[in-house]
C-alpha positions, -999 to +999 in steps of 0.1 A: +000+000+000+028+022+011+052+019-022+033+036-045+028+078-044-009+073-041-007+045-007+016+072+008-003+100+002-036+083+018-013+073+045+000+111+056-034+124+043-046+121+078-013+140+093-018+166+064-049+174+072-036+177+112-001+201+108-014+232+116+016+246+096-003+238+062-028+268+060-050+280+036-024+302+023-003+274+019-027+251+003-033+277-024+002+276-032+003+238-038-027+242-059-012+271-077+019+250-085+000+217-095-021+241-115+005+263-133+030+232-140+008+203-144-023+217-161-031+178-170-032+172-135-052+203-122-068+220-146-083+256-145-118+250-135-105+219-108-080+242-094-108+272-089-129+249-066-103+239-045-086+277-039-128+283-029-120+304+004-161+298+019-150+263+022-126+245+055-093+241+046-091+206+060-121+197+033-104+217+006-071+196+011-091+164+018-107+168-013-075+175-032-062+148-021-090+126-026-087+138-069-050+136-067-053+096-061-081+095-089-053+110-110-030+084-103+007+078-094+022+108-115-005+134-098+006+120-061+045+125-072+038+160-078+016+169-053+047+159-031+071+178-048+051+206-045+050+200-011+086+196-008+090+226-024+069+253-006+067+236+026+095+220+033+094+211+073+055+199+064+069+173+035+099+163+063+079+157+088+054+130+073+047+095+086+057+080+050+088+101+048+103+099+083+098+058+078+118+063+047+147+079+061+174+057+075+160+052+117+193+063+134+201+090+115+166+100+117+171+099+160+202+117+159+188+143+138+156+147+161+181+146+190+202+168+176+172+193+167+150+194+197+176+185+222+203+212+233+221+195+258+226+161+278+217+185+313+185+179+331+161+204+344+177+195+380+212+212+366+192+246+352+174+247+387+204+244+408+228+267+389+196+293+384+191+295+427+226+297+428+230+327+408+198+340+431+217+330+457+251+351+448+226+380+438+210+379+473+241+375+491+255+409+469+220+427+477+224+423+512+261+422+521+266+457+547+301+465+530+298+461+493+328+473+484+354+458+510+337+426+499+337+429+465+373+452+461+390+417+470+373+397+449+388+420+420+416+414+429+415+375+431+397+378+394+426+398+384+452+369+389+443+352+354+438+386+331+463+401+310+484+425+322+465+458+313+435+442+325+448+433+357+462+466+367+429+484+359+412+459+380+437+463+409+432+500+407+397+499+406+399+477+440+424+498+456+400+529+451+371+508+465+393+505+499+402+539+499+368+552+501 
């Protein structure tokens, strides 16, 4: 069912008709493109009912789809290189085309994607009421400056040279006030 262009395109019709990310603006682009190119496929008067804007775009694409499979094989091909032209992440993101793609490179990609780092929420918390922690601690100190004039000067010990004198400076004035 799934080898041919029409068995996957009843397949992902379902998760077509879902991704919110093909809109009625979007729609009328595929159907502009299947119109304009293919003319056999979608002719003038076929491609004016579907672009009707009184009617759902779920049931506009539903029954595009429905007429693409009545086409036949060629039809379904270009319907989904018209997808993968306009709406690239849409086309990507299909059931038949995700089960195409090799499965490990397919995880590592998603992985890679939607997961920055190997760190768990636990990590962001802890270093997030530390920082609170350190700002609190700053807020509230009664001598500000003594406290912070020698940590300068500890900061200063892995800085450059210019940097370092103008950070020793800047702590020696702190002291001197």
């Amino acid at each position: 069912m799934g080898d041919t262009f029409c068995g996957q395109l009843l397949e992902d019709g379902r998760s077509l008709g879902a991704d919110s990310r093909l809109d009625a603006e979007l729609l009328d682009k595929l159907i502009l493109q299947l119109n304009r190119i293919h003319p056999q496929i979608l002719a003038d008067k076929e491609a004016a009912r579907f672009r009707d804007v009184d009617v759902a775009t779920s049931v506009r694409l539903a029954q595009l789809l429905a007429h693409l499979q009545l086409k036949g094989e060629e039809a379904c091909k270009e319907f989904y290189r018209a997808l993968h032209l306009h709406v690239e992440e849409v086309y990507y993101s299909l059931p038949t085309r995700l089960r195409l793609r090799d499965p490990l490179a397919s995880r590592a990609a998603y992985q890679q994607r939607h997961v920055l780092n190997d760190k768990g929420p636990l990590f962001y918390l802890s270093c997030f009421s530390i920082a609170v922690g350190l700002a609190i601690f700053y807020y509230y100190s009664e001598s500000k400056v003594a406290s912070g004039s020698g940590e300068l000067g500890v900061a200063a010990l892995g800085l450059g040279r210019k940097a370092r004198e103008v950070l020793i400076w800047y702590s020696e004035e702190g002291l001197t006030k």
